[in-house]
FIZA-222300 format. One line per field, with one value per residue (C-alpha): x negated, z, y; residue number from 0. Coordinates in steps of 0.05 Angstrom, whole numbers, plus 5000, padded with zeros to 4 digits. Example, Ala and Ser with C-alpha at 12.3 -4.5 7.8 and 13.67 -1.06 7.14 Angstrom:
# residues 2
x c(4754 4727) $
z c(5156 5143) $
y c(4910 4979) $
num c(0 1) $
//
This chain:
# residues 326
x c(5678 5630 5570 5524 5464 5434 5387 5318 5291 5262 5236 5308 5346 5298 5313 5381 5394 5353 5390 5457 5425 5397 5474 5503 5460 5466 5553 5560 5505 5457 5423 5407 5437 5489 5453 5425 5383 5387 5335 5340 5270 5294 5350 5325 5325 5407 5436 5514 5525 5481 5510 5580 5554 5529 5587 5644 5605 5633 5593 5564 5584 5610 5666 5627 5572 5528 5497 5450 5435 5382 5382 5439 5477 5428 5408 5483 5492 5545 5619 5612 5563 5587 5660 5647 5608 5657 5703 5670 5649 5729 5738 5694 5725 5738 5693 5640 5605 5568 5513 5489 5417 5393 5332 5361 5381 5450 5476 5443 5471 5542 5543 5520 5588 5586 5570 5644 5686 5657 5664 5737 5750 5781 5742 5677 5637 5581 5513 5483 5415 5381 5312 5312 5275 5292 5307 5336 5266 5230 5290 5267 5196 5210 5250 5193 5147 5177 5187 5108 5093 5074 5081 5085 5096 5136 5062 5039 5094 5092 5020 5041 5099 5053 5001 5044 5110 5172 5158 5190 5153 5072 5098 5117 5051 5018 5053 5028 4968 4965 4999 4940 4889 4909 4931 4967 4950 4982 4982 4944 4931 4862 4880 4933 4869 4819 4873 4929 4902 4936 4990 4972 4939 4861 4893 4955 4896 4876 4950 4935 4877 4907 4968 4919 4870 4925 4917 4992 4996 4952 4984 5051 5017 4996 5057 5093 5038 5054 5130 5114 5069 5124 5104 5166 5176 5190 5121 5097 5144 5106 5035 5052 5077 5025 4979 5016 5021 4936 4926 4968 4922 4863 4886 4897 4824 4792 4833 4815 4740 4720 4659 4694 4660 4687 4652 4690 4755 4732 4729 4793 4835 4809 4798 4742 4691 4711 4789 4762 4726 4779 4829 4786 4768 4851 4859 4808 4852 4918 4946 4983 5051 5050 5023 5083 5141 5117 5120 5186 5215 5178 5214 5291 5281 5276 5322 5364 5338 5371 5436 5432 5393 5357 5276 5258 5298 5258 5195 5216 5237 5171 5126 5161 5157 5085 5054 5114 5071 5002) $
z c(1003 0959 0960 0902 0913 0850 0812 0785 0866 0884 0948 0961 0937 0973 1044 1035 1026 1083 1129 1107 1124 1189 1207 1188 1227 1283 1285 1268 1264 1318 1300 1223 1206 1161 1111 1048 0988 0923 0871 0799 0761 0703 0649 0647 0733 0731 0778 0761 0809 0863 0869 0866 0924 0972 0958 0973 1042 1106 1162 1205 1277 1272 1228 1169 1131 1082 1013 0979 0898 0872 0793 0775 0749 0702 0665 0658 0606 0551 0555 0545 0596 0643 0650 0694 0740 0745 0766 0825 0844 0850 0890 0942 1010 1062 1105 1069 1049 0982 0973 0896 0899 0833 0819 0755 0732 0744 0680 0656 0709 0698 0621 0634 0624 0695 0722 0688 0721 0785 0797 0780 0834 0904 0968 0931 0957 0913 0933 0881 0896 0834 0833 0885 0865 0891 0958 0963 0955 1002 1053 1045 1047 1119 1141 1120 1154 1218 1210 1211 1264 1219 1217 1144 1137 1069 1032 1046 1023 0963 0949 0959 0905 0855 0874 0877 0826 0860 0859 0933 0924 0921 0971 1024 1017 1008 1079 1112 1089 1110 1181 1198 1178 1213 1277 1323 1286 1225 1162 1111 1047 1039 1075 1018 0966 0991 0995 0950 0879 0822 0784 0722 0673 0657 0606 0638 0673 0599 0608 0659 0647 0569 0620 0653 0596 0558 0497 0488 0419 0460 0522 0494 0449 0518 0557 0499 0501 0580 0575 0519 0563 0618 0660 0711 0701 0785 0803 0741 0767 0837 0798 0761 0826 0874 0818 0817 0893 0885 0838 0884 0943 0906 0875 0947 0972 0918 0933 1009 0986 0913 0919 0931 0891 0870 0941 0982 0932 0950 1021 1035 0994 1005 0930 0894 0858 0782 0800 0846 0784 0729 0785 0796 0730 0719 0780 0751 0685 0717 0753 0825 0797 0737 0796 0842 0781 0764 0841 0852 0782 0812 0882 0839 0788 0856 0893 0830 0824 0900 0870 0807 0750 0718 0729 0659 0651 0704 0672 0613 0631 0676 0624 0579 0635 0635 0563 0541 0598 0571) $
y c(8026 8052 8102 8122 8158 8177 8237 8253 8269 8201 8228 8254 8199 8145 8178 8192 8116 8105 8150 8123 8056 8074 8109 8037 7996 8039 8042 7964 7923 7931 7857 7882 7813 7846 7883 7852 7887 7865 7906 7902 7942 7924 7892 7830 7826 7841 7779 7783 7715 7740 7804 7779 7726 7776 7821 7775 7746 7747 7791 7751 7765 7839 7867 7895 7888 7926 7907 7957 7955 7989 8000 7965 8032 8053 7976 7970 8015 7982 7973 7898 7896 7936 7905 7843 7891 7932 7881 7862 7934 7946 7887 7894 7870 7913 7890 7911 7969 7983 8016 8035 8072 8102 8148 8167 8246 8254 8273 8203 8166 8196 8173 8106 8053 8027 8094 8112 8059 8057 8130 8127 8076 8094 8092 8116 8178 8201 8233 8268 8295 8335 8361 8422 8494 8560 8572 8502 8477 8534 8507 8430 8449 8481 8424 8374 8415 8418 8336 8340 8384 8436 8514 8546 8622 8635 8664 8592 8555 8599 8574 8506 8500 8543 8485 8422 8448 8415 8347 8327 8261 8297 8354 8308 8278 8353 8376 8311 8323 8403 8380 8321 8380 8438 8397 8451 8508 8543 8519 8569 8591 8570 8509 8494 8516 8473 8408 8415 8401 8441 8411 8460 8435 8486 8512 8551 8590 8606 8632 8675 8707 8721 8757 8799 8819 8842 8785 8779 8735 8686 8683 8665 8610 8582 8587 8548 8498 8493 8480 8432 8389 8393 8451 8466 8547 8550 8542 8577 8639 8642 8638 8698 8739 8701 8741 8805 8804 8792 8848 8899 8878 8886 8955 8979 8955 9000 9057 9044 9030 9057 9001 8949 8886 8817 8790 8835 8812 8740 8750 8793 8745 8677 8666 8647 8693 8680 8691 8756 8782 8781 8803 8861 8886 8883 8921 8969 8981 8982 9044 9027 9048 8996 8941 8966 8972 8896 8870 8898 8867 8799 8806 8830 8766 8728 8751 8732 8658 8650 8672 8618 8654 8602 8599 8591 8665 8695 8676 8704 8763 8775 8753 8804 8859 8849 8844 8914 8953 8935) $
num c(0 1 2 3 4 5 6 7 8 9 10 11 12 13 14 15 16 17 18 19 20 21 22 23 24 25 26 27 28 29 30 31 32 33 34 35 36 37 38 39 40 41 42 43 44 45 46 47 48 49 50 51 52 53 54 55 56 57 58 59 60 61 62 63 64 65 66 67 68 69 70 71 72 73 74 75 76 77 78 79 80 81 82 83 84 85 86 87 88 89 90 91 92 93 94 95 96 97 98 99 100 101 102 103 104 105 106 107 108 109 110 111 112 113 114 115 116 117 118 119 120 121 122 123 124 125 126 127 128 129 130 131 132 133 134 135 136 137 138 139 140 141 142 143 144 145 146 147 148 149 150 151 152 153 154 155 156 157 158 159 160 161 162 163 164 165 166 167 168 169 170 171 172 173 174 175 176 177 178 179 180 181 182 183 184 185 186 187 188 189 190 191 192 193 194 195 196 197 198 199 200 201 202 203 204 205 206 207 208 209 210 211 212 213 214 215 216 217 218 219 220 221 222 223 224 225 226 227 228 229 230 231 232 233 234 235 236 237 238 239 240 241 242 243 244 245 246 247 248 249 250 251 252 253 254 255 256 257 258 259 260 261 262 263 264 265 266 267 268 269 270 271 272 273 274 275 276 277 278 279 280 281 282 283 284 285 286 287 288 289 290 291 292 293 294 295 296 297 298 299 300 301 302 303 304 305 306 307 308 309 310 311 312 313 314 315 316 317 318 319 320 321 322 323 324 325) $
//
């Protein structure tokens, strides 16, 4: 039998090969003297006669066994290469179980020459695991929270993923982090402020503030600049409705209290004074109908990302919403 777990989530793809592991050792092999590890970090590391050795052993005192292999599917890239691989991979005794661990994206991991042959083998279940976004990744967050001990409402796990992007690697640290700090009580925003650093780079706030002073030419230049350097458009989606969602509060304070000033901004919303300024000069500008028409676009585009439309898209289109109404 063989099992592949493989994809671009480390975090993901890490644990998932430890559970299957942990399942192993718990149905046959109680001692942990039948599993062996071999991991290759690079080309030159690739063992042919060791993994062929720990393949074809014997367990030990129970009726299987388990060998992991870490790497081995993407170093073995060329059909030459790949063929005497292959050939033990599709004579693995069936006493044994296989276990082939990649952190690799899956449509890189599915070209590679080995990758080809061993998944048209019999006996081999695959485990895909791509980088999660979406409700997919508000669901994991959850999950990991609740691992920790930790209680996140959905505004806070908004703040985290606009804070961390989607890395699961940094947010598993980020919510163990959060969870140690707040101790029994609820995570919150300001908690996520003052310990989650921003993934952003300064100048996608130059982004922002070009979105809400109405400097359209200049805040398209940056958002290119953004997805050039790498910028992942999920989290870059919640910081444009995280400050929608902002400049609605803010428009409703000043309609509640006309002299309403950047401390009172500060205070109400747990941000700091420069962000409470600009948000409140915008607020200032806008009417409450334009603020409203843009939140409820924000809340249809993600409503829409839960049913598949791509994040990038959504940006788009939001981005466009906002600099036609200015």
């Amino acid at each position: 039998m063989l099992l592949v777990v493989y994809g671009d989530d480390a975090f993901r793809v890490k644990e998932r090969a430890r559970e299957l592991v942990a399942k192993f050792i718990e149905k046959h092999d109680p001692t942990r003297m039948n599993v062996d590890e071999v991991v290759f970090g690079k080309k030159e590391d690739l063992d042919l006669g060791k993994v062929a050795e720990v393949v074809q052993a014997a367990p030990f005192l129970a009726a299987k066994r388990l060998v992991r292999i870490d790497g081995m599917l993407s170093l073995v890239t060329t059909k030459p290469d790949a063929e005497p691989w292959a050939m033990i991979l599709s004579h693995v005794p069936e006493s044994t179980v296989v276990l082939l661990v990649d952190a690799l994206a899956r449509e890189k991991i599915e070209k590679t020459e080995l990758s080809k042959r061993v998944f048209a083998m019999n006996d081999v279940h695959q485990y895909p695991l791509p980088m999660l976004s979406g409700g997919e990744l508000r669901t994991w967050i959850q999950q990991r929270a609740r691992v920790h001990g930790a209680t996140l409402v959905p505004s806070v796990i908004e703040s985290l993923i606009v804070r961390a992007g989607g890395d699961t690697w940094r947010l598993e640290t980020e919510i163990a982090k959060l969870a140690a700090y707040a101790g029994e009580a609820p995570v919150t925003e300001e908690m996520v402020t003052l310990l989650v650093p921003s993934e952003f780079s300064e100048d996608i706030f130059g982004f922002m503030d070009a979105m809400t002073s109405g400097r359209p030419s200049f805040a398209l230049k940056k958002l290119h600049e953004e997805r050039e350097a790498g910028a992942d458009d999920f989290p870059l989606f919640g910081m444009l409705v995280r400050q929608i969602r902002l400049l609605l509060q803010t428009k409703a304070l000043l309609e509640e209290r006309s002299g309403a000033g950047k401390q009172d901004v500060a205070t109400e919303f747990g941000v700091h004074p420069f962000v409470a300024q600009k948000v409140l000069g915008e607020a200032k500008r806008v009417s409450m109908e334009k603020i409203q028409g843009w939140h409820a676009l924000a809340s249809d585009l993600d409503s829409a990302m839960k049913r598949g439309l791509a994040p990038d898209i959504a940006v788009d289109r939001l981005v466009a919403a906002l600099l036609d109404d200015r």
